[in-house]
NUDOTOR-255053 format. One record per residue: residue number from 0; residue in three letters; x, y, z of N, C-alpha, C in turn. Coordinates in nm, 2 decimals, decimal comma. Example, Ala and Ser with C-alpha at 12.3 -4.5 7.8 and 13.67 -1.06 7.14 Angstrom:
BEGIN
VOLUM guvex nudren    n.x    n.y    n.z   ca.x   ca.y   ca.z    c.x    c.y    c.z
VOLUM     0    ALA   1,32  -0,57   0,78   1,23  -0,45   0,78   1,32  -0,33   0,78
VOLUM     1    SER   1,28  -0,22   0,71   1,37  -0,11   0,71   1,29   0,00   0,79
***
This chain:
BEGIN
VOLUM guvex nudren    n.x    n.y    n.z   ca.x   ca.y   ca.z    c.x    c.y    c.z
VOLUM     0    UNK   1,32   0,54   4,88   1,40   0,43   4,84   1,38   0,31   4,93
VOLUM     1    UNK   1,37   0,18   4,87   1,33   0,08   4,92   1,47   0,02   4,95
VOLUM     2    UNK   1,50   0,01   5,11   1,68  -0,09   5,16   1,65  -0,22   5,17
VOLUM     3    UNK   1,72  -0,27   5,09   1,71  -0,43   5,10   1,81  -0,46   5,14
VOLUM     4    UNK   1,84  -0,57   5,28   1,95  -0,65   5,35   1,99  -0,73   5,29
VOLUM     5    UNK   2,08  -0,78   5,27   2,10  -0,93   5,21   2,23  -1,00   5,31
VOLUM     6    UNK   2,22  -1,09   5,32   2,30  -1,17   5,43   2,33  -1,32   5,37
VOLUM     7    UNK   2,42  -1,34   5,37   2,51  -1,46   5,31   2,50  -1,56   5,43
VOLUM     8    UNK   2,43  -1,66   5,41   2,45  -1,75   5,52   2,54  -1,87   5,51
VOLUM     9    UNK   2,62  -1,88   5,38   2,72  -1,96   5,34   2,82  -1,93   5,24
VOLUM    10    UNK   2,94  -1,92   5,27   3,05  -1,87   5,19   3,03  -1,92   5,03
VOLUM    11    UNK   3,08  -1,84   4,91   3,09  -1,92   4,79   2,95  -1,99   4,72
VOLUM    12    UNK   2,84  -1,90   4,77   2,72  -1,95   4,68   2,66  -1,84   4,58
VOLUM    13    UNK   2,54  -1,79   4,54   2,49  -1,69   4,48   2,55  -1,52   4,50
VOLUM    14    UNK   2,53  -1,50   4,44   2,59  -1,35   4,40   2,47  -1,28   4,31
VOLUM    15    UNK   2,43  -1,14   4,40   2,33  -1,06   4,34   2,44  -0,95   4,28
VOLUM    16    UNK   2,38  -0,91   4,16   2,45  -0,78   4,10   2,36  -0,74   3,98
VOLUM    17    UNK   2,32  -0,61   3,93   2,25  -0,58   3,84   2,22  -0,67   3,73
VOLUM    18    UNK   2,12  -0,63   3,70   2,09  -0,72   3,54   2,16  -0,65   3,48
VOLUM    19    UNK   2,25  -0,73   3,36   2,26  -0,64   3,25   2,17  -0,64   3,11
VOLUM    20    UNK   2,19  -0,54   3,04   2,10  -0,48   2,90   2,09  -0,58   2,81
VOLUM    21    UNK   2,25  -0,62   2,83   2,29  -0,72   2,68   2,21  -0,90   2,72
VOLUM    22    UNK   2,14  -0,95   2,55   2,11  -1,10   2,59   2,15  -1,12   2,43
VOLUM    23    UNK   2,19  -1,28   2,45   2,28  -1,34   2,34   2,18  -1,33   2,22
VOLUM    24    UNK   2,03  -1,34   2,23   1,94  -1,36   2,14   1,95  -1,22   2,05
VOLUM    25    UNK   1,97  -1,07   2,13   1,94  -0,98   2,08   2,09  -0,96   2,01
VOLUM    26    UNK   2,22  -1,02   2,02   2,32  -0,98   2,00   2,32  -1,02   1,85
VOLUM    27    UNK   2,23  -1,15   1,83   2,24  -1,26   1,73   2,14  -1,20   1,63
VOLUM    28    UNK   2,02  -1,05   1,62   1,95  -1,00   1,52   2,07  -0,94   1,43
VOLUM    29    UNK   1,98  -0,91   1,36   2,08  -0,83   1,21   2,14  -0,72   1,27
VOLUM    30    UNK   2,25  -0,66   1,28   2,30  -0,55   1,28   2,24  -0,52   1,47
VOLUM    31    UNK   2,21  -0,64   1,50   2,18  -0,62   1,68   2,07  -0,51   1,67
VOLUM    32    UNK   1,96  -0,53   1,59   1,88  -0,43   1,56   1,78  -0,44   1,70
VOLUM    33    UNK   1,77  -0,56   1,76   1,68  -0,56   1,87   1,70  -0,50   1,98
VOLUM    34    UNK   1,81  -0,43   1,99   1,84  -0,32   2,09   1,79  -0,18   2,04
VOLUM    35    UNK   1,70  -0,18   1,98   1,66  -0,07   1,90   1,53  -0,05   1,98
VOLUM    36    UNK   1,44  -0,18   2,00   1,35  -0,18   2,14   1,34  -0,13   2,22
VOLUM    37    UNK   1,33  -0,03   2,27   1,38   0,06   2,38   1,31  -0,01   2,49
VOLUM    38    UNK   1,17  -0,02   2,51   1,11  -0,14   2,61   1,15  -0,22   2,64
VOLUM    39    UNK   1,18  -0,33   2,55   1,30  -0,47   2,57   1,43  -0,44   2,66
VOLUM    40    UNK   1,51  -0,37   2,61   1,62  -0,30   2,68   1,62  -0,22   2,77
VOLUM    41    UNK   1,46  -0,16   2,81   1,46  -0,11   2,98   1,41  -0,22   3,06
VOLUM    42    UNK   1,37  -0,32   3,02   1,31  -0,42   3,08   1,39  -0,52   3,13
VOLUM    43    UNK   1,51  -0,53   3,02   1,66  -0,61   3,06   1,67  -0,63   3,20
VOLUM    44    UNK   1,67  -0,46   3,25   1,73  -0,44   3,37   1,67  -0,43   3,48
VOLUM    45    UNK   1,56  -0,50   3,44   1,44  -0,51   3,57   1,50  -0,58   3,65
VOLUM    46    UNK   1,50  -0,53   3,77   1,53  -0,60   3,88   1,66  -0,62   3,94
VOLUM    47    UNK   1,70  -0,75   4,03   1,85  -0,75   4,06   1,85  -0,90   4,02
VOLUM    48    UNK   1,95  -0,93   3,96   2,00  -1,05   3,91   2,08  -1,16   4,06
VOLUM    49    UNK   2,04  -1,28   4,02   2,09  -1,41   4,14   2,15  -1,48   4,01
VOLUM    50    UNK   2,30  -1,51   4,03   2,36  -1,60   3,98   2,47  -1,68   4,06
VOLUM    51    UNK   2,48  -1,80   4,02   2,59  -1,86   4,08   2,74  -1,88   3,96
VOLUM    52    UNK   2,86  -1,88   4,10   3,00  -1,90   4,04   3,06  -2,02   3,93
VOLUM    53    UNK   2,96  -2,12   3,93   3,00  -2,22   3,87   2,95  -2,26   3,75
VOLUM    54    UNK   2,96  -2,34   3,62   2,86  -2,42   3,60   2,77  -2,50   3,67
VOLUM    55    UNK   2,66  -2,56   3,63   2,55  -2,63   3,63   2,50  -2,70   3,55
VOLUM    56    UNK   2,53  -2,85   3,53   2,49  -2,92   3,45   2,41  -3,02   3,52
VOLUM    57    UNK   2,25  -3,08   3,45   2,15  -3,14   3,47   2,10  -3,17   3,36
VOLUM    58    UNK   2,01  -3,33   3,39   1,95  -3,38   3,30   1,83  -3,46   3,37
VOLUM    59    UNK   1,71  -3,45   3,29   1,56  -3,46   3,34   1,50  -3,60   3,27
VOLUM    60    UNK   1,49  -3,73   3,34   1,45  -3,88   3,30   1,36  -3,85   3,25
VOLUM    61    UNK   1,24  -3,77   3,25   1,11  -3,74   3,18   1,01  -3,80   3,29
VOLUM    62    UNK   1,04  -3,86   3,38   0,96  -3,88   3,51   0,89  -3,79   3,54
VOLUM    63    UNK   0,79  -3,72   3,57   0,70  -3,65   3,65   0,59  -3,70   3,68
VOLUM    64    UNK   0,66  -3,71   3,85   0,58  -3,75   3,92   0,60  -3,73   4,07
VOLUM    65    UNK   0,56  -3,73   4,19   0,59  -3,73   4,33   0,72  -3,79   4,38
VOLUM    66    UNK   0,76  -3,86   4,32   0,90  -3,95   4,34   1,01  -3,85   4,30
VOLUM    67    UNK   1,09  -3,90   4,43   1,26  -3,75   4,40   1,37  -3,82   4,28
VOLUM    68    UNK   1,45  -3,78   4,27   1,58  -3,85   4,21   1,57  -3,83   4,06
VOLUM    69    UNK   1,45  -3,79   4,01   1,44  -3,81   3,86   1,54  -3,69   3,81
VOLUM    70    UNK   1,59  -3,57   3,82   1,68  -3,52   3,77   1,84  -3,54   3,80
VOLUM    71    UNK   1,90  -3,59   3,77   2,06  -3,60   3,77   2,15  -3,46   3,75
VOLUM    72    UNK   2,21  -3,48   3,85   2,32  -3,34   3,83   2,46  -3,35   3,79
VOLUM    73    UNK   2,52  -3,36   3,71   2,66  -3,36   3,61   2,74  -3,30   3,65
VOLUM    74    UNK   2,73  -3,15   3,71   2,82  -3,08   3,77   2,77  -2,92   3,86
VOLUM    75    UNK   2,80  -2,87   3,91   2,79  -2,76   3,99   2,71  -2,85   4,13
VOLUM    76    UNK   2,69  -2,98   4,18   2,60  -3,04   4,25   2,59  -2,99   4,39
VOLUM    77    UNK   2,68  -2,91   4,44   2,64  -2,84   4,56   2,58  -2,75   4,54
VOLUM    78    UNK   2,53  -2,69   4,43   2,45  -2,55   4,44   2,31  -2,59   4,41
VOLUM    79    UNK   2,32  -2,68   4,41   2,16  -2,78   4,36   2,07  -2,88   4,50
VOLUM    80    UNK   1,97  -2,87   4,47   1,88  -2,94   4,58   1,85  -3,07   4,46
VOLUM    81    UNK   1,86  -3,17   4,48   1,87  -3,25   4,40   1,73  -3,40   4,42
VOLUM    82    UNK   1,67  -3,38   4,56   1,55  -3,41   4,58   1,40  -3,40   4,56
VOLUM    83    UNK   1,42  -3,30   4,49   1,26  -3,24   4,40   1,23  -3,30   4,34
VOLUM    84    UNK   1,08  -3,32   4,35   1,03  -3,44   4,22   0,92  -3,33   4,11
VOLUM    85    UNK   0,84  -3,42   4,04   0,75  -3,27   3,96   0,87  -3,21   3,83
VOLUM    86    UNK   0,96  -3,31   3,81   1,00  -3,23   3,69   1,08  -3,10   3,75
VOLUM    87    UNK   1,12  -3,07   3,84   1,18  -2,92   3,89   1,31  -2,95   3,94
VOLUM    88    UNK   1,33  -2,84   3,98   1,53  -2,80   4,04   1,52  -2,70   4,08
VOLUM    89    UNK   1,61  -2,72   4,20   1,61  -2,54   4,29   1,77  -2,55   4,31
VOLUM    90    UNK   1,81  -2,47   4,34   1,87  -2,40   4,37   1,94  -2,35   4,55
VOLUM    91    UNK   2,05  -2,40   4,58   2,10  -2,31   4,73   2,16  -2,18   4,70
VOLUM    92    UNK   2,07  -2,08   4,69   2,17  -1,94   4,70   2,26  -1,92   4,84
VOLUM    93    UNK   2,24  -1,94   4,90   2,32  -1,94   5,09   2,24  -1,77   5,09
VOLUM    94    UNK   2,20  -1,74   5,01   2,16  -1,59   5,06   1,98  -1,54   5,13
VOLUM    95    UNK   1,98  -1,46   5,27   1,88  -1,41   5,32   1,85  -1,30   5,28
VOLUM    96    UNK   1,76  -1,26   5,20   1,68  -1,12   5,20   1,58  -1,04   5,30
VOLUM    97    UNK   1,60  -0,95   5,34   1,52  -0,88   5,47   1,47  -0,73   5,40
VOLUM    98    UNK   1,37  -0,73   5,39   1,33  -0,59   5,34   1,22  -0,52   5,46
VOLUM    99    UNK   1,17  -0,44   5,44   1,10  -0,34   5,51   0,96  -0,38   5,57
VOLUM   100    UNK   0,89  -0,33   5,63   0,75  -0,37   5,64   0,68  -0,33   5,55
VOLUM   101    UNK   0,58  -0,45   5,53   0,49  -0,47   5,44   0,54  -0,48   5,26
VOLUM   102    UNK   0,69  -0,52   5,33   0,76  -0,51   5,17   0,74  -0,65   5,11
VOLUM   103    UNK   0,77  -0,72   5,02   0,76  -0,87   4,94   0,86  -0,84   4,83
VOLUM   104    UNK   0,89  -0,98   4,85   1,04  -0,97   4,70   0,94  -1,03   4,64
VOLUM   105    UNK   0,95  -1,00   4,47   0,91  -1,06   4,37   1,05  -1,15   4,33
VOLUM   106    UNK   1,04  -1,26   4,29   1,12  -1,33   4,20   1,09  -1,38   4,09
VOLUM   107    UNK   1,11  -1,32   3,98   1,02  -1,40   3,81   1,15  -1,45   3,74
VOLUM   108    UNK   1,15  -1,46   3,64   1,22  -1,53   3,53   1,35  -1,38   3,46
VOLUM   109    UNK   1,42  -1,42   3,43   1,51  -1,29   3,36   1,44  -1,26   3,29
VOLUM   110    UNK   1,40  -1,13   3,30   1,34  -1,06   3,18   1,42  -1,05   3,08
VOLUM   111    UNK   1,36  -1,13   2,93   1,36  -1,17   2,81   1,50  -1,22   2,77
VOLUM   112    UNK   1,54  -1,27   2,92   1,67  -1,43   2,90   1,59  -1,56   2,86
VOLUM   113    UNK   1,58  -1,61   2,77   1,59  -1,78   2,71   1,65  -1,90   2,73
VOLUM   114    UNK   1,65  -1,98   2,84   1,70  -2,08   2,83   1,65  -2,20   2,80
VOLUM   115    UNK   1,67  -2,26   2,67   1,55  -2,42   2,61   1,60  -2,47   2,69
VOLUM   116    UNK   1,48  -2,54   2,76   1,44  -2,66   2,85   1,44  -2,61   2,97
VOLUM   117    UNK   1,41  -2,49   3,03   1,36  -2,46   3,19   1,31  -2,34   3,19
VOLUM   118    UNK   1,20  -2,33   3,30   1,12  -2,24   3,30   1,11  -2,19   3,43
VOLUM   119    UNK   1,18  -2,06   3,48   1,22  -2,05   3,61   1,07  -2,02   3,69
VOLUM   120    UNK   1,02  -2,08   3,79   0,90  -2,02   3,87   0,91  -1,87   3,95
VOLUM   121    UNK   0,81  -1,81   3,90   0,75  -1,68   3,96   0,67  -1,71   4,12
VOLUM   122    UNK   0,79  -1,63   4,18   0,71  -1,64   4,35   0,73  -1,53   4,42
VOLUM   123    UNK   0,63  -1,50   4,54   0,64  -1,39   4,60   0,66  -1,46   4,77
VOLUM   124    UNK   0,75  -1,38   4,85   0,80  -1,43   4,95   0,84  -1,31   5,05
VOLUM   125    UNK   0,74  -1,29   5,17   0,73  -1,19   5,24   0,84  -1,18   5,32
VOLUM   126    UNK   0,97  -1,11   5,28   1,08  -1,11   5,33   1,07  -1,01   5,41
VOLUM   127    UNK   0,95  -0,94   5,47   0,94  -0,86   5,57   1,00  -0,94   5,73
VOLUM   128    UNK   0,93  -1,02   5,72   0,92  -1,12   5,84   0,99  -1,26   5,82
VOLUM   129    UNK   1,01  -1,34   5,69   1,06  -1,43   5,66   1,23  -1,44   5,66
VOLUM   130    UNK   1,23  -1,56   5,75   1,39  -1,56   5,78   1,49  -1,70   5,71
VOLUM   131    UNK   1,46  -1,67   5,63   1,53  -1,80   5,56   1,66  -1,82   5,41
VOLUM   132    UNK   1,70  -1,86   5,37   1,77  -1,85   5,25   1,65  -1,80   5,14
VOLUM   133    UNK   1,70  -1,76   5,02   1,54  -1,77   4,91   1,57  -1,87   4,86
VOLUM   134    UNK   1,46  -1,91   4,85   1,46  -2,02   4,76   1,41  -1,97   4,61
VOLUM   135    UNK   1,47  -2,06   4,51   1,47  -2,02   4,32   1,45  -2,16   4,29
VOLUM   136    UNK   1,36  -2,21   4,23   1,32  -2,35   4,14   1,34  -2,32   4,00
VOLUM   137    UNK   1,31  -2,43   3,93   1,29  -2,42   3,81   1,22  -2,53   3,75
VOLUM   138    UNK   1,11  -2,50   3,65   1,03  -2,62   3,62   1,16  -2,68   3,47
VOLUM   139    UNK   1,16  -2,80   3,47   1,23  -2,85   3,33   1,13  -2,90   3,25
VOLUM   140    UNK   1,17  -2,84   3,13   1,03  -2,90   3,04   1,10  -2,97   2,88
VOLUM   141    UNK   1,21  -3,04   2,91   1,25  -3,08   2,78   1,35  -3,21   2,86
VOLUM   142    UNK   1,30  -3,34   2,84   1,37  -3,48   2,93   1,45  -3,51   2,87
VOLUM   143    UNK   1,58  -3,57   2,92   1,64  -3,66   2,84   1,79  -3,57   2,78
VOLUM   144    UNK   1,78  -3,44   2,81   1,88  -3,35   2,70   1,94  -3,29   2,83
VOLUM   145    UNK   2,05  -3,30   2,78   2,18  -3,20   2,91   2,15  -3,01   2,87
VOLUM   146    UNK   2,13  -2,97   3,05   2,11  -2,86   3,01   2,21  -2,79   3,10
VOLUM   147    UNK   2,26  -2,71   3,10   2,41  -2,63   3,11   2,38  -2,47   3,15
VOLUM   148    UNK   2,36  -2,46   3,26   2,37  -2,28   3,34   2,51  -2,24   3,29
VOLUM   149    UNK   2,53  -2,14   3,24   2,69  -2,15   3,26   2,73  -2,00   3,35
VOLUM   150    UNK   2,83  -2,00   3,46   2,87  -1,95   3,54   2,84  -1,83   3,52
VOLUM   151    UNK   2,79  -1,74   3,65   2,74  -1,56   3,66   2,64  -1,55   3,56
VOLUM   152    UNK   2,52  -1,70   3,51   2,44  -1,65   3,43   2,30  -1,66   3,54
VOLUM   153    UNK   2,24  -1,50   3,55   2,18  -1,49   3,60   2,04  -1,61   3,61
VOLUM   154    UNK   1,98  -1,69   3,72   1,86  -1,76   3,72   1,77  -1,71   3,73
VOLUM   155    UNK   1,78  -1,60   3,86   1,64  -1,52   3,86   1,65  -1,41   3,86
VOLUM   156    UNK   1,50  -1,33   3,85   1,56  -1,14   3,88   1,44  -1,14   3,99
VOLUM   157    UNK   1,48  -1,04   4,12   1,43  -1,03   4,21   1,41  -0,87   4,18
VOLUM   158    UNK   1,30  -0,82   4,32   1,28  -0,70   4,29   1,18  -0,69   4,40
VOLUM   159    UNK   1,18  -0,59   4,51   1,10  -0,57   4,63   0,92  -0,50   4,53
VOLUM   160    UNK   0,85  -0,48   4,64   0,73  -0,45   4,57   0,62  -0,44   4,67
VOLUM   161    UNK   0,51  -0,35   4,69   0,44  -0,36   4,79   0,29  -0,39   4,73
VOLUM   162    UNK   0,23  -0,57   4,80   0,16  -0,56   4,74  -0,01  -0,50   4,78
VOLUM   163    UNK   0,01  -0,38   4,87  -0,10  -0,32   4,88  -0,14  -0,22   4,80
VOLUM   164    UNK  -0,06  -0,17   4,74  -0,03  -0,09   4,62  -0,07  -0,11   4,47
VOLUM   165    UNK  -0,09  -0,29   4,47  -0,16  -0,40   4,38  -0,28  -0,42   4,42
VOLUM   166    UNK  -0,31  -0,43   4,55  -0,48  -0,45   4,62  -0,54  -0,36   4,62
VOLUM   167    UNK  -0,51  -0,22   4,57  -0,58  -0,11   4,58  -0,58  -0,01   4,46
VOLUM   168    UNK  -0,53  -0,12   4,36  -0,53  -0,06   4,22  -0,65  -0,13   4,15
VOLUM   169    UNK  -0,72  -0,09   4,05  -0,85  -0,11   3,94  -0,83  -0,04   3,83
VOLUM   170    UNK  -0,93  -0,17   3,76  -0,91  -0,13   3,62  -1,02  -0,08   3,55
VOLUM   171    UNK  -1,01   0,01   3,49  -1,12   0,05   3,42  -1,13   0,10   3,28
VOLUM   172    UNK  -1,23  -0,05   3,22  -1,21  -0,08   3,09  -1,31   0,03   3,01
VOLUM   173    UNK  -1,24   0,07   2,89  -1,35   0,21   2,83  -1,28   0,15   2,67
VOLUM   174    UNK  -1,37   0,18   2,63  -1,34   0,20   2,40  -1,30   0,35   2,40
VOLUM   175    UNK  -1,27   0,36   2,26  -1,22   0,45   2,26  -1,34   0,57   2,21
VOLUM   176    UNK  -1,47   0,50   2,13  -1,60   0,58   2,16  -1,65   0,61   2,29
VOLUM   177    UNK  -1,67   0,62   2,37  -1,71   0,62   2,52  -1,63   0,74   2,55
VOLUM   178    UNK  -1,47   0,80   2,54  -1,43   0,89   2,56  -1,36   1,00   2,40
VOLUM   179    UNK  -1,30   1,13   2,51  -1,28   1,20   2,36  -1,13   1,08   2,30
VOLUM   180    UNK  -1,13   1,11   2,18  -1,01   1,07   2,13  -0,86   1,08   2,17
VOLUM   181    UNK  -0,81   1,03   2,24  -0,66   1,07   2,29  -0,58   1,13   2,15
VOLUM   182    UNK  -0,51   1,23   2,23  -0,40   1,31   2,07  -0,32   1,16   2,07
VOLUM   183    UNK  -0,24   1,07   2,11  -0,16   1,00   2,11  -0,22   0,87   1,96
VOLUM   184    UNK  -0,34   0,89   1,96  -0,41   0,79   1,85  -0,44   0,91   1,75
VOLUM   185    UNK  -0,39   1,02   1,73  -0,42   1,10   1,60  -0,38   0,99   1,43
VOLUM   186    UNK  -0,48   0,98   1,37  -0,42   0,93   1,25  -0,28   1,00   1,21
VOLUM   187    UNK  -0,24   1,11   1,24  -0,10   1,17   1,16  -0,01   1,11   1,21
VOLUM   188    UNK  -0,03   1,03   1,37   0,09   0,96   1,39   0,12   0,87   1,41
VOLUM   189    UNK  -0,01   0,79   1,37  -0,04   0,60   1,34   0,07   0,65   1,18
VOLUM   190    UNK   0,02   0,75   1,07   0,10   0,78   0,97   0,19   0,75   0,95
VOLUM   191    UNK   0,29   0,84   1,08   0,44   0,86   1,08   0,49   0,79   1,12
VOLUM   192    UNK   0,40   0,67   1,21   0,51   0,57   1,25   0,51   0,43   1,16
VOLUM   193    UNK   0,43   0,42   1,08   0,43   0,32   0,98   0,50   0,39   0,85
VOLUM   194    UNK   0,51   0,52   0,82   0,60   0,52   0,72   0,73   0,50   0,77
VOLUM   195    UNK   0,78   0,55   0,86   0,91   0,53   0,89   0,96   0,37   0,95
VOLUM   196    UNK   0,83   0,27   0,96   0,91   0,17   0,96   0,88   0,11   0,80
VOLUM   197    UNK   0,75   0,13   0,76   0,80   0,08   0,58   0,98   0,16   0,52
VOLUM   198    UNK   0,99   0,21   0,57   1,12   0,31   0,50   1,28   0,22   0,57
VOLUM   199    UNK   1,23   0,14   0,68   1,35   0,05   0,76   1,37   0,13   0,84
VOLUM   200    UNK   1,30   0,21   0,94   1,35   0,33   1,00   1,30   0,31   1,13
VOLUM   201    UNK   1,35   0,37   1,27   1,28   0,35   1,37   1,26   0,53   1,38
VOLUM   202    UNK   1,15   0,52   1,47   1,09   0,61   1,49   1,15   0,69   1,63
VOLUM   203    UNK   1,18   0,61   1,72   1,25   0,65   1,86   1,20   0,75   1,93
VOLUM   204    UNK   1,06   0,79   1,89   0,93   0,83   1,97   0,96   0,81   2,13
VOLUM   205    UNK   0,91   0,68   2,14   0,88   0,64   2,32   1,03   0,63   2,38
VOLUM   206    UNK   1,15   0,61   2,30   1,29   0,60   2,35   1,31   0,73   2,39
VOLUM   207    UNK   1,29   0,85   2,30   1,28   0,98   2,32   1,15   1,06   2,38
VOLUM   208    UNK   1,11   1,02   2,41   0,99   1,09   2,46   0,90   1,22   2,42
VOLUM   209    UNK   0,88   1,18   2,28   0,81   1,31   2,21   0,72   1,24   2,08
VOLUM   210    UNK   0,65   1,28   2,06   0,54   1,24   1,93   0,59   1,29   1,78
VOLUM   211    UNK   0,51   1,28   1,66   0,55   1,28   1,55   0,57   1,41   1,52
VOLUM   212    UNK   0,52   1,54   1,61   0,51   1,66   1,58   0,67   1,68   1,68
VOLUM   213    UNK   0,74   1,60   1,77   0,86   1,66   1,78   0,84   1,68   1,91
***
């Protein structure tokens, strides 16, 4: 098990707590069929979720360029760094992450959260040794239109990771002539999983962990 520290260096900012499963998009399919995904819905919960207590409302002049000031902040403006130029926005969590040796937080985007007009930046930050608040940006990619965090909605999802574990992994590209045929590509169950979705049906194979024979 990987122990992650976390240390508040200022009262009343960011709050880490699990991702949850549920996103408004998947709520909004037919009959919430997109929770049927089983991938999509283990993937929700990648990670640990950074959100702040308040709203957050900004709007982006369309400026990009080296010059600061081009984003305006409407509301939540203490939780905001409001000198970034480049089209971007970060964030004050007040929070310090300390993890293990040779450990690294990942920080990416909420897995398959949507928010039109920002694109949260993917960074890696050696919190083995690094003593500082985290820092969370966000690039804005739509000027001129008010965009609205609304309160405990997660910005980023973090998640420790070692990346020598990455430097010492390879890939090794093969066809499927080159070796024997995997049972998993048997035509009987390329078959069974296209009749049963021509039929409106899920299959729940990989949810369940067993093939067309059961």
């Amino acid at each position: 098990m990987k122990n992650i520290k976390v240390y508040k260096t200022r009262e009343g900012y960011a709050q880490v707590s699990p991702l949850n499963a549920k996103r408004s998009w998947m709520d909004e399919t037919y009959e919430s069929h997109a929770y049927k995904c089983f991938p999509v819905g283990v993937t929700n919960q990648l990670g640990w979720g950074i959100s702040l207590p308040e709203d957050i409302t900004f709007i982006w002049d369309g400026i990009c360029d080296s010059t600061p000031n081009h984003v305006k902040v409407l509301a939540g403006e203490k939780y905001v760094y409001t000198s970034r130029a480049n089209a971007t926005i970060s964030f004050n969590t007040g929070l310090m992450f300390v993890t293990e040796k040779n450990q690294t937080l990942l920080s990416m985007p909420v897995p398959n959260q949507f928010i039109d007009g920002v694109v949260p930046f993917t960074t890696l930050l050696s919190t083995s040794f690094f003593r500082g608040d985290l820092p969370v940006a966000w690039r804005i990619t739509r000027p001129n239109v008010e965009i609205t965090i609304k309160a405990n909605t997660p910005i980023i999802s973090i998640m420790p990771i070692d990346l020598e574990d990455m430097q010492n992994s390879e890939m090794i590209l093969s066809t499927i002539g080159e070796i024997s045929r995997p049972e998993f590509l048997e035509e009987s169950y390329s078959a069974a999983v296209m009749a049963a979705n021509a039929a409106g049906n899920w299959t729940n194979f990989y949810r369940d962990a067993t093939d067309h024979k059961g």
